[in-house]
N, C-alpha and C positions, 0 to 999 in steps of 0.2 A: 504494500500500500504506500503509495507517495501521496505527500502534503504538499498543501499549496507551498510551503513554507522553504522548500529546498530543503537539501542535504546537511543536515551538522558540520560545523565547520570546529575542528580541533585547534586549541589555542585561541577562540576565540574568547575575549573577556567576558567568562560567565554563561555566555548565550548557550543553553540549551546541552551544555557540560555539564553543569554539576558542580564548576569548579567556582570556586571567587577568584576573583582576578589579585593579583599581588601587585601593592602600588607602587611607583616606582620609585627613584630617590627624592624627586620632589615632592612628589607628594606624601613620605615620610619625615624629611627633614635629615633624612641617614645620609652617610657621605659614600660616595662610589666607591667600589670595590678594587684594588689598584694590582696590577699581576706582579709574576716574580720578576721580569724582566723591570718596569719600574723602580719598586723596591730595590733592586739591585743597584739600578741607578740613582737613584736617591740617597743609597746607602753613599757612594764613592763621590758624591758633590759634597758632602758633607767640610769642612773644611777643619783640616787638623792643624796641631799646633806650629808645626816647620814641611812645609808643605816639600820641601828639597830639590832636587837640580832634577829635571827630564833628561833623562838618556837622549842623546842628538842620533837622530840614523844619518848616518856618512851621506853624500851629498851624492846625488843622483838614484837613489834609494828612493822608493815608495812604499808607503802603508797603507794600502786597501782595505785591509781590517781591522784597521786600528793600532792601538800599540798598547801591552802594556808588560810587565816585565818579571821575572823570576828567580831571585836569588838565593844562593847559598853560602855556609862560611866558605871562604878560598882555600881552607883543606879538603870537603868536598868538590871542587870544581873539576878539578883533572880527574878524578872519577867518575865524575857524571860525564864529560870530554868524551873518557872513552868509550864511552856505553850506548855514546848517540850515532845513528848513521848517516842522519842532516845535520849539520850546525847552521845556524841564522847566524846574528852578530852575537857575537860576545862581548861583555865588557867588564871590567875588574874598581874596585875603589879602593883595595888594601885591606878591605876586610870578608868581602860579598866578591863571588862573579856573579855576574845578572847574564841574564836569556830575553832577546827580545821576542814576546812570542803575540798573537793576535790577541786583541781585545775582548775580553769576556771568557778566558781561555780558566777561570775557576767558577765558573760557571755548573755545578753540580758536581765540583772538581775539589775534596778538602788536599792540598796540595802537603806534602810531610814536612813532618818538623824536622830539622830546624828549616826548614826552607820560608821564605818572604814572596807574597805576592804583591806585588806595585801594581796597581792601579794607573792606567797612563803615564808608566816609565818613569814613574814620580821616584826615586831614591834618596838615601839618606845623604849623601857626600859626592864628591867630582869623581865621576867614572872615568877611565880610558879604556876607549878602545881595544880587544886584543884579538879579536877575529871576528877578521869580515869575509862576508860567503860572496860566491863569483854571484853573477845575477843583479835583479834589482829591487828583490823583496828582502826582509832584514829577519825573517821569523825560523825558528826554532819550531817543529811540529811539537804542540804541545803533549800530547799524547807520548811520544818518545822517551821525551822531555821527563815527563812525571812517572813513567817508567823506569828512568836512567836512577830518577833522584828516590824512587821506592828500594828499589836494587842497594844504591850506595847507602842510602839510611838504614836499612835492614827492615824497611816497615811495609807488608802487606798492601796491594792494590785496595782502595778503599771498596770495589767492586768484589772483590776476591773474598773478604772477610765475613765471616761466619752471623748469622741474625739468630737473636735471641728472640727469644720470647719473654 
């Protein structure tokens, strides 16, 4: 039997569902709902107290992906060196080498300790330069990367490790 009425329409507000309609942020007063990509970003604007030097990419260098950076003490460095099969740029400050690696690259990624992540190549003190890759990108696959630096810290892939309950 059809109605004059048409077919049910799903999702419609209330009509002929069953449902109430759910109002939206205006008309609750509630504040919109903000994703993790946001949040993420809003975490790293945040402004700290020595904001520090940007790592420079050597001149004729691009970053399509952004930049941002991954250090370790410089007794670690030459162990994670040899662990990796791409190097990006490297850089040293006498206490850290840094890894220039794409932006957002800890991103569901907790990087090991002792290791530092920068945020837009932001670092504590004056870097130099100590290896630059043929090409014209500057990046370290981060994946390798934080591979190299699990290996040399002795600490489990954060993906590898066991869930409790």
């Amino acid at each position: 039997m059809t109605g004059a009425a048409g077919p049910k329409r799903h999702g419609a507000a209330g009509r002929g569902s069953g449902r109430h309609p759910v109002p939206g942020p205006e008309a609750t007063g509630a504040e919109r709902a903000m994703g993790m990509n946001t949040l993420v970003r809003l975490q790293r604007r945040r402004p700290g107290a020595d904001p520090g030097h940007r790592l420079q990419v050597p001149d004729g260098m691009t970053v399509p992906l952004g930049c941002d950076a991954v250090g370790v003490p410089d007794r670690l460095g030459p162990l994670v060196v040899a662990r990796l099969p791409r190097l990006g740029c490297v850089y040293a400050d006498g206490a850290r080498w840094w890894w220039i690696v794409p932006s957002d690259s800890d991103y569901a990624l907790p990087w090991p300790a002792p290791a530092e992540y920068a945020p837009g190549a932001l670092v504590g003190g004056a870097a130099r330069l100590i290896h630059r890759p043929q090409g014209t990108v500057p990046y370290t696959p981060p994946i390798p990367l934080y591979l190299a630096l699990c290996r040399a810290t002795g600490t489990a892939p954060d993906w590898s490790r066991t869930i409790t309950a």
